[in-house]
Structure formats: structure tokens, C-alpha cells
C-alpha positions in Angstrom: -2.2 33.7 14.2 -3.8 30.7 12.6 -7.1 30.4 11.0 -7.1 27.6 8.8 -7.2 23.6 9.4 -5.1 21.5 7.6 -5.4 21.9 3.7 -7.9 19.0 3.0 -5.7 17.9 -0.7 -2.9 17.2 1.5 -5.0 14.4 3.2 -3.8 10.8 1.4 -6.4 8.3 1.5 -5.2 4.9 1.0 -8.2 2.5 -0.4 -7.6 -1.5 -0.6 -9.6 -4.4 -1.4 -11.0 -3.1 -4.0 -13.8 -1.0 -2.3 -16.8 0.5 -4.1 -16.0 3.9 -6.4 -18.6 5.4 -4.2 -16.5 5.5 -1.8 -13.4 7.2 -3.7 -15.7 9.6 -5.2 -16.8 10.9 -2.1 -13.4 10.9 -0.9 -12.3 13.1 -3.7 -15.5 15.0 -3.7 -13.9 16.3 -0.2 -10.5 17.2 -2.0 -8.9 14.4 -0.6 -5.8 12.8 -2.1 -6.8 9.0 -3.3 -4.8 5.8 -3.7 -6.7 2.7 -4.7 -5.5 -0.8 -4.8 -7.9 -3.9 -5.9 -5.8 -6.2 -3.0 -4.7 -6.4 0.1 -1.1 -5.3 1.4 1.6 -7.7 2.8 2.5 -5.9 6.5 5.7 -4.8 5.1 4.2 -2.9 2.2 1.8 -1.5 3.8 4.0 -0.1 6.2 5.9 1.3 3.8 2.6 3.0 1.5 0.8 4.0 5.5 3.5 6.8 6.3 2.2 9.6 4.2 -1.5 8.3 5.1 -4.4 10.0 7.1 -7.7 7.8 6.2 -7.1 3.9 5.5 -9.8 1.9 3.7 -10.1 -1.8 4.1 -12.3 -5.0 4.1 -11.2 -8.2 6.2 -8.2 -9.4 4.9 -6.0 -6.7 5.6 -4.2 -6.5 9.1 -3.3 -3.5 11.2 -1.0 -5.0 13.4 0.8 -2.4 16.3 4.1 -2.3 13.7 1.8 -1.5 11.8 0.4 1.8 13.6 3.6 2.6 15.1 4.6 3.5 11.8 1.8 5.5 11.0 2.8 9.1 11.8 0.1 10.9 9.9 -2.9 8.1 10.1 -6.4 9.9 11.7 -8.7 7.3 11.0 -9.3 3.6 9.8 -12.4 2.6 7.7 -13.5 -1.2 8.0 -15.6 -1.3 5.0 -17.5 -4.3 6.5 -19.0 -5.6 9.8 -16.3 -6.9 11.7 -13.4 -5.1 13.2 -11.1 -8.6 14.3 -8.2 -7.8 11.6 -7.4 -4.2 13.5 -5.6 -3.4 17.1 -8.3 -1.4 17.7 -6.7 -1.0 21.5 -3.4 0.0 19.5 -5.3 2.7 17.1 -7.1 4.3 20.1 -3.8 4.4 22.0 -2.4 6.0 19.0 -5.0 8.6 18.4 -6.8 6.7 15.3 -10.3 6.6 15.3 -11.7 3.0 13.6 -15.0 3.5 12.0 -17.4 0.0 10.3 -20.6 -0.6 8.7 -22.3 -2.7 11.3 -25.7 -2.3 9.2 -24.9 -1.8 5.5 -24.6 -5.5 4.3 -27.0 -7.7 6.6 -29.7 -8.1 4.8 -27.0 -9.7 1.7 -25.7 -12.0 4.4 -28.8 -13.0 5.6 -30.5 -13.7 2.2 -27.3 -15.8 1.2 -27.4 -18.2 4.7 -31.3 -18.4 3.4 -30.6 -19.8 -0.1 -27.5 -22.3 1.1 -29.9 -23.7 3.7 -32.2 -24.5 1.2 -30.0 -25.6 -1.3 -28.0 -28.1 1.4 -31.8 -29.8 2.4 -32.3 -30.2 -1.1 -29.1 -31.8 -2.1 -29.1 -29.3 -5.1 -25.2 -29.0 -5.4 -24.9 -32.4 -5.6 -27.5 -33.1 -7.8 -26.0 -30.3 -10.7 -23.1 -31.9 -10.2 -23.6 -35.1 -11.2 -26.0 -33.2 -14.2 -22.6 -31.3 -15.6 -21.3 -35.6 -15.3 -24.3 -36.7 -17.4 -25.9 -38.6 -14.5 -29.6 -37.9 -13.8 -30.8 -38.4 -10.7 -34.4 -37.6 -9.7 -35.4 -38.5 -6.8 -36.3 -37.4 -2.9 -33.4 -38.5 -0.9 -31.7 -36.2 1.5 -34.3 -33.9 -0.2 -36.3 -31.9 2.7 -38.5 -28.6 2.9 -37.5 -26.0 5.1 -40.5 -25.6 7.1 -40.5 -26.9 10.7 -37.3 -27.4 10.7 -35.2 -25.5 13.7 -32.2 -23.4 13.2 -30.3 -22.9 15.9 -29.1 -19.4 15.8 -25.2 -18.4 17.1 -24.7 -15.0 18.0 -27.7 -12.7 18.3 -26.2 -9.4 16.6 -27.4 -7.3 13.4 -27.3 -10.5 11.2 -28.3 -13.1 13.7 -31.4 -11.2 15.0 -33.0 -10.4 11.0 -32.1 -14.4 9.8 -34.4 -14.9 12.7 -37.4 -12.7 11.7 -36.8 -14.5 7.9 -36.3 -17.6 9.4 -39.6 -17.9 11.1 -41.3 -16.2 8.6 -40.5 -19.0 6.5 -42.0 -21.2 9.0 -38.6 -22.5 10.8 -38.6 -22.8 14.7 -35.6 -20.7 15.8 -33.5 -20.9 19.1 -30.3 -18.8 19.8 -27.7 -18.0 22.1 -25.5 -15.4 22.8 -23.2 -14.6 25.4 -24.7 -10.9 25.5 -28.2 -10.9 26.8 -30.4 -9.9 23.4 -33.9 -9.3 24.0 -35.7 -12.1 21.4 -37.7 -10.9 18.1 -41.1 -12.6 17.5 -40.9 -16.0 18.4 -37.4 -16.8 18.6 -36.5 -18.9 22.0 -33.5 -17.9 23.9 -30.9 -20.7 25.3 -28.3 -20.5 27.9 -26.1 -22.6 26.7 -24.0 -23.5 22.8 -24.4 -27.2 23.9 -28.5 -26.9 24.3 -28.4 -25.5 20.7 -26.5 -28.1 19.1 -28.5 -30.6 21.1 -31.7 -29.5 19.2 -31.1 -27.9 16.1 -31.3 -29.3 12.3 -29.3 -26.2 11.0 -26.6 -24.4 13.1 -25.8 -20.8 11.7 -22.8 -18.8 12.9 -22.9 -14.9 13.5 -19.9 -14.1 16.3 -17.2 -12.5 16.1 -13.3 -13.4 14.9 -12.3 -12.3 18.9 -9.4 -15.0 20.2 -12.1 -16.5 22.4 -14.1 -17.8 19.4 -10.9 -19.3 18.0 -12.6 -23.3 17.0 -16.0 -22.6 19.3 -17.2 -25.1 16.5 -14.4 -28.4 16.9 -14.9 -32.0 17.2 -16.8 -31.8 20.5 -19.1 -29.2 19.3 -19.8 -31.0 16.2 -20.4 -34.6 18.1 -23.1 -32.9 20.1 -25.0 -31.7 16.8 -28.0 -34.2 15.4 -27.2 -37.0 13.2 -27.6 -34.9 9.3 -27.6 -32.0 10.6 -26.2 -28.7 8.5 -23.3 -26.3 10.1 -23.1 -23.1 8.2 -20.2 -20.6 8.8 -20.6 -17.5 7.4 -19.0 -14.9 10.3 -14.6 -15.4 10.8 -12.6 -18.1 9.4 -10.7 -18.7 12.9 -14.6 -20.4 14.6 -14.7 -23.5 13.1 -11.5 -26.4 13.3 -11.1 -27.5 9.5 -10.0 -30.6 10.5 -13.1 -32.0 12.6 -15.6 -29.9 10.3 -13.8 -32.3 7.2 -13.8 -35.4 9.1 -17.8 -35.3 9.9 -18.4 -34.2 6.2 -16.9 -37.3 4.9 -18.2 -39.8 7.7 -21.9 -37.7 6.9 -21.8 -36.9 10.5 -23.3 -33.5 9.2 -26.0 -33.9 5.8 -23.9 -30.9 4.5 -22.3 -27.4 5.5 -21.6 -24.1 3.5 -18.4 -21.9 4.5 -17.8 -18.5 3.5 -14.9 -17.5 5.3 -11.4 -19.6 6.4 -8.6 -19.1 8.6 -6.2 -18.8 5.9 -7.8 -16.7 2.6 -5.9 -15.2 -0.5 -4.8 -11.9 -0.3 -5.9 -11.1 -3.9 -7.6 -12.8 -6.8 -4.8 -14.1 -8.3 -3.6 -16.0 -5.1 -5.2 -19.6 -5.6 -6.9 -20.8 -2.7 -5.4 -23.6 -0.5 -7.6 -25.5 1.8 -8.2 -29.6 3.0 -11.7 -28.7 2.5 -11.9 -29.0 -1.5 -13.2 -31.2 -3.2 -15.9 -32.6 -0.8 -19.3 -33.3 -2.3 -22.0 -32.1 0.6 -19.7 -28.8 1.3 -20.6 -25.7 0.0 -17.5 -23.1 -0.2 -17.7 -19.7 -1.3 -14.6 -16.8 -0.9 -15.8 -14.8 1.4 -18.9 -13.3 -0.4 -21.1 -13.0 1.8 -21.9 -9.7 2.2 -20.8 -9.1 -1.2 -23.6 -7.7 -2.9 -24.0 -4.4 -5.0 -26.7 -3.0 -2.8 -24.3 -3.7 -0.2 -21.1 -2.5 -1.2 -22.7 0.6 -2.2 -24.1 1.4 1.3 -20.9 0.6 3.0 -19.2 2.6 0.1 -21.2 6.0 1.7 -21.8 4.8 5.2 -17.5 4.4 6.0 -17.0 7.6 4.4 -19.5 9.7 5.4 -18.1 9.2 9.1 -14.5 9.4 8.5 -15.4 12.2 6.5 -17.8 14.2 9.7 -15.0 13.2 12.0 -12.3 14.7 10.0 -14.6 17.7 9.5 -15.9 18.2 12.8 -14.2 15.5 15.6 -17.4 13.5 15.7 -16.9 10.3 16.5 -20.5 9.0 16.6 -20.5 5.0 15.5 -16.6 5.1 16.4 -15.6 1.7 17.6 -12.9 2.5 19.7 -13.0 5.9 20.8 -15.5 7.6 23.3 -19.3 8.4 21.1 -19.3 12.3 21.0 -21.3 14.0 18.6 -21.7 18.2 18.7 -23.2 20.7 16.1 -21.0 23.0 15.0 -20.1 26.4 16.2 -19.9 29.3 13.8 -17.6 32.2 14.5 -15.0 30.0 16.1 -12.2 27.7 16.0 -12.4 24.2 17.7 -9.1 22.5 19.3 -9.4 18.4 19.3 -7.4 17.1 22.5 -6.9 13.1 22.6 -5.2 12.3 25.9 -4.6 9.3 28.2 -7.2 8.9 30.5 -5.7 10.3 33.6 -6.9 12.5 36.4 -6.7 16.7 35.8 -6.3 16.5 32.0 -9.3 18.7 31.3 -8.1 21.4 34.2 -4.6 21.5 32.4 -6.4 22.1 29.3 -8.7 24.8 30.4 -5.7 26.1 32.3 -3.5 27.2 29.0 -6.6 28.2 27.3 -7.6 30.7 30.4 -4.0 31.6 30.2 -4.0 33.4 26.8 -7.6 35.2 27.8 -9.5 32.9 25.4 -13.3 32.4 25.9 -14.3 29.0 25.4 -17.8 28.9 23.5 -18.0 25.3 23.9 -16.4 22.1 25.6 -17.1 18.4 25.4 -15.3 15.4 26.9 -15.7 11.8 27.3 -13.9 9.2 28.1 -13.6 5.0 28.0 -11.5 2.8 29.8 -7.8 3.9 28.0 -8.3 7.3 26.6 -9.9 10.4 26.8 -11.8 13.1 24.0 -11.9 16.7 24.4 -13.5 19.1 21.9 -13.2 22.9 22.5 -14.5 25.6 20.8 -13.1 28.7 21.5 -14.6 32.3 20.0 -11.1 34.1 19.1 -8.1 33.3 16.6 -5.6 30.9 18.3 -1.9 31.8 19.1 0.4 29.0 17.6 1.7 29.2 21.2 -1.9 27.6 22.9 -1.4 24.8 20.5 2.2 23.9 21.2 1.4 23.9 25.3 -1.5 21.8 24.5 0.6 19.3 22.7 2.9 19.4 25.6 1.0 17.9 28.0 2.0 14.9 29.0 -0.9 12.9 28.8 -1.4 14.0 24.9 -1.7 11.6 22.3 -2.7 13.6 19.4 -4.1 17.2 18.7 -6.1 18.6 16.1 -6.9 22.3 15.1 -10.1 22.6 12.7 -11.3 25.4 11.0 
């Protein structure tokens, strides 16, 4: 008879990219193992250090390809310790059993303050202008030097950060459009289009919050930027893959476009050490930054709690509220019992056949969940009695069982 889960200092957490130490200390504050690296890993090394893993921490530049997750035997769940989710097979890690957990929230307002002050400081010309002060040249004057009032940002992608650089936006007296292929219900006075083209069409500034998805793979090219206004600013600050390099260099040096500020690219440095390679250096009206965005203290140290503290509840407990890829289900806790995590392909009679080798050993069940999404399917059970080792090897043999977990 069992009555213990899994010793929680056998649990190997793997932390790259130099994440906050909030988020090892509350790793090790659980009893978990922790391994930290400051870069990313190459595929083969990290398929080498993944296969005594359970909890992966990462940022963006880190890829979990399927070779990846095929060879990760003892993974339970991936922490994006940023917004987006693009660099994972999140279809591959649910197939797999692997929750994904992100921190949709915990670094907008740090993206949304930088877009702010590179918008300013591209209608001001003040790069250039400090440039040619570090040259000994002073130049004082008003050209290409405007205020950002009454001036209208067009808006792409109405998420988390699109939706508050709209509220800041108009409270600094901008007019702001948007468009998203999701309908999003407009904040204040923020006008809705229903079309990319119509935005171009009318905006001075053109800010980019969408995802790194394939689709969005060069939305911005030459096309795109031919429809923009004659001076008008492009600034990229979402996934290196939405904006073609080529055309966005091309209408910076024929001043197509007044200016533009990029954040992220479709080729970045793994590590600090790896110099940065791109036909966009050197070009005066172009800000670039490596991929700072949401690179704040304030930031990092939310995301450094927020990723953790769900890994942490779902390792704990099987919650998988906030999950990106698995079914939401969220449950209290039941005291006096011993709960039986069933991940399963989402097939017909999966539930019965579990209930069936529960009722078989005369065990009450306190407590059941399930839910399901398109590929798999999530059952909690709590049942009110010790467990024979025997219930958990039947459960593991049905067929549709991707992975099962035994907690306290």
C-alpha cells in the first residue's frame, strides 16, 4: 500500500536564460532539485540535460521541438517565463502529458512603457540627434521633430499589451485604431478596423502585438509597408518572424518610413557572448534593442513568482488553471484522501474504464473531475482509502493513457 507522492527533492528543475532568483528560490523553497544556466541550450544539449528533468524554465529563445519532448521521459511541466508560447510544440507537450504554463500579465505594463518612450524618441529624431552630439556636431533645430499628440497609432493585435498601449496612448492625446483577427471589445475611445490594410492606410505610427504563430510569418513585407503613410514609424516589439528585414531596410534607407524601433529578430543570439548578426545595423533612423522589452526588474520579478507558483499548484495539486495547452481545471483539495491524476487521449468511455478499476478494488471515490479539449483528456480523482499499487498499474494500462500521477 502506498501513501506517499513522489519525494519532491527528487524533482530536477532545469532553469535557462537566466531567469529571476525569485524564481529558483521558490523552486527550492518546495525541495526541488535546481539547475540554472544564464543561456539558452543548442537542441542537442538540451536533450541531453531534459532526461532527468520534471519542471523546464525558459524565456523565448529556447526551442522545445517534438525531439525534443520525445526525449523527455520524466518532464511534467514547461514554464515560459514570458508572454508568448511560439518557441514550444505546445500540441507535442499536451500529447505527451506536459502541461505549459506563461505569464500573459506579468511584464505588459514594461512593454508598453518602452513602445511609449521609442515613439517619442523616433518623432523627435533624438537618436540621431545624440549621435551626431557623441560626433561633435550640434544640431538644434525642429526638423523631423513632432509632438505626440494627435497623432494616430494604429494598433496590431488587440491582446494584454495592445489593449493598455491603447488606454496610455489616448491618454496621451493620440487617436488610436486597431485590428485584430479576434473580435476584442474596444477600451475608451479606441476605433476598431476590419482590416491590416485600413490601418496602414491611416496611421502615423504602426505598433505590433501578435503572436510568432506561422501565419504571422512577414504580415509586415514590402506590400504592407508601401501601403503605410509617407514618414510614417513601424515599431516591432512582439516575434522576430512578422516583419521581412529586407523590405523593412530598404524603406528605412529610401525614408519610406521617418524611423522604426525593433526589439525582437528572426535570428537572435543564444547567449550574450554570441554577437549579433543582422543587415539591419548601422542604419541611422532605426532603433534596435535585443529583445528587452519586457525586460524590466518589476517585471522579471513577477514573472519570477507568477510561472512558479503554477507549476508549483499543479505539481502539488493537478491544477491546471492558466495552463495553455491542457484542459482549465481547478479543485480544492480533499483532506483524508489520495488523489489519482489520469491524462488520456480524448476518446469515448475513458472515464467509465476508469471508474471501472476503481469500483473494482471497492474504493469510494470522494471526488472526480474531468475535462477535456480537442486532443486530450484530464481526470482528477480523489478517492477516501489507501491505494493498491495494483489500481495504479491497471490505470496505466489503459490504452488511451498518456501519463498518470499519484499525489499525496
Amino acid at each position: 500500500m502506498k501513501k506517499l507522492s513522489f519525494p519532491k527533492s527528487k524533482i530536477k528543475v532545469l532553469l535557462l536564460e537566466k531567469l529571476d532568483k525569485s524564481a529558483k528560490d521558490l523552486f527550492e523553497k518546495e525541495g526541488y532539485d535546481v539547475e540554472t544556466h544564464d543561456g539558452s541550450l543548442s537542441e542537442d544539449n538540451l536533450i541531453d540535460k531534459i532526461k532527468k528533468v520534471s519542471i523546464l524554465g525558459i524565456r523565448s529563445k529556447t526551442h522545445i521541438s517534438k525531439k525534443v519532448i520525445k526525449s523527455s521521459n520524466r518532464l511534467l511541466s514547461i514554464g515560459a517565463f514570458c508572454i508568448g508560447t511560439n518557441q514550444i510544440n505546445l500540441n507535442a507537450c499536451a500529447k505527451a502529458g506536459i502541461t505549459v504554463f506563461n505569464a500573459p500579465y506579468s511584464n505588459t505594463r514594461s512593454v508598453v512603457e518602452i513602445v511609449i518612450g521609442q515613439i517619442i524618441n523616433l518623432l523627435r529624431s533624438v537618436i540621431e540627434k545624440s549621435n551626431d552630439l557623441h560626433d561633435g556636431i550640434w544640431r538644434k533645430d525642429s526638423i523631423n521633430s513632432y509632438e505626440i499628440r494627435n497623432k494616430t497609432i494604429g494598433i496590431i493585435g488587440y491582446g494584454n499589451i495592445g489593449s493598455q498601449l491603447s488606454v496610455i496612448c489616448e491618454s496621451l492625446g493620440m487617436k488610436v485604431i486597431y485590428y485584430d483577427i479576434v473580435d476584442k471589445l474596444s477600451i475608451g475611445n479606441a476605433k476598431k478596423h476590419d482590416s491590416l490594410d485600413s490601418i496602414l492606410k491611416e496611421s502615423d505610427i504602426v505598433s505590433l502585438h501578435v503572436d510568432g504563430r506561422e501565419d504571422n510569418t512577414n504580415l509586415i513585407g514590402e506590400r504592407e509597408i508601401n501601403l503605410m503613410k509617407e514618414k510614417s514609424i513601424l515599431i516591432n516589439y512582439s516575434r522576430g518572424n512578422i516583419v521581412n528585414i529586407n523590405a523593412l531596410k530598404e524603406n528605412l534607407l529610401n525614408n519610406k518610413l521617418m524611423g522604426a524601433a525593433i526589439d525582437v529578430f528572426p535570428k537572435e543570439p543564444l547567449n550574450n557572448s554570441e554577437k549579433f548578426e543582422s543587415s539591419l545595423r548601422g542604419i541611422q533612423n532605426l532603433i534596435l534593442s535585443p529583445h528587452i522589452g519586457g525586460s524590466t526588474k518589476e517585471a522579471q520579478k513577477n514573472i519570477g513568482s507568477y510561472v512558479p507558483d503554477k507549476i508549483i499548484d499543479f505539481i502539488n495539486t493537478g491544477n491546471t488553471s492558466s495552463c495553455v495547452n491542457f484542459p482549465d481545471l481547478s479543485l480544492p483539495e480533499q483532506k483524508e484522501s489520495h488523489r489519482l491524476i489520469h491524462i488520456h487521449n480524448n476518446e469515448p468511455g475513458v472515464l467509465l474504464e476508469i471508474n471501472k478499476i476503481i469500483s473494482s478494488f471497492n474504493i469510494n471515490i470522494k471526488g472526480q473531475y474531468l475535462k477535456t479539449n480537442e486532443d486530450i483528456g484530464y481526470v482528477i480523482t480523489d478517492i477516501d482509502r489507501e491505494y493498491n499499487s495494483d489500481v495504479v498499474n491497471k490505470l496505466k494500462n489503459i490504452s488511451q493513457t498518456i501519463k498518470l500521477r499519484v499525489l499525496y
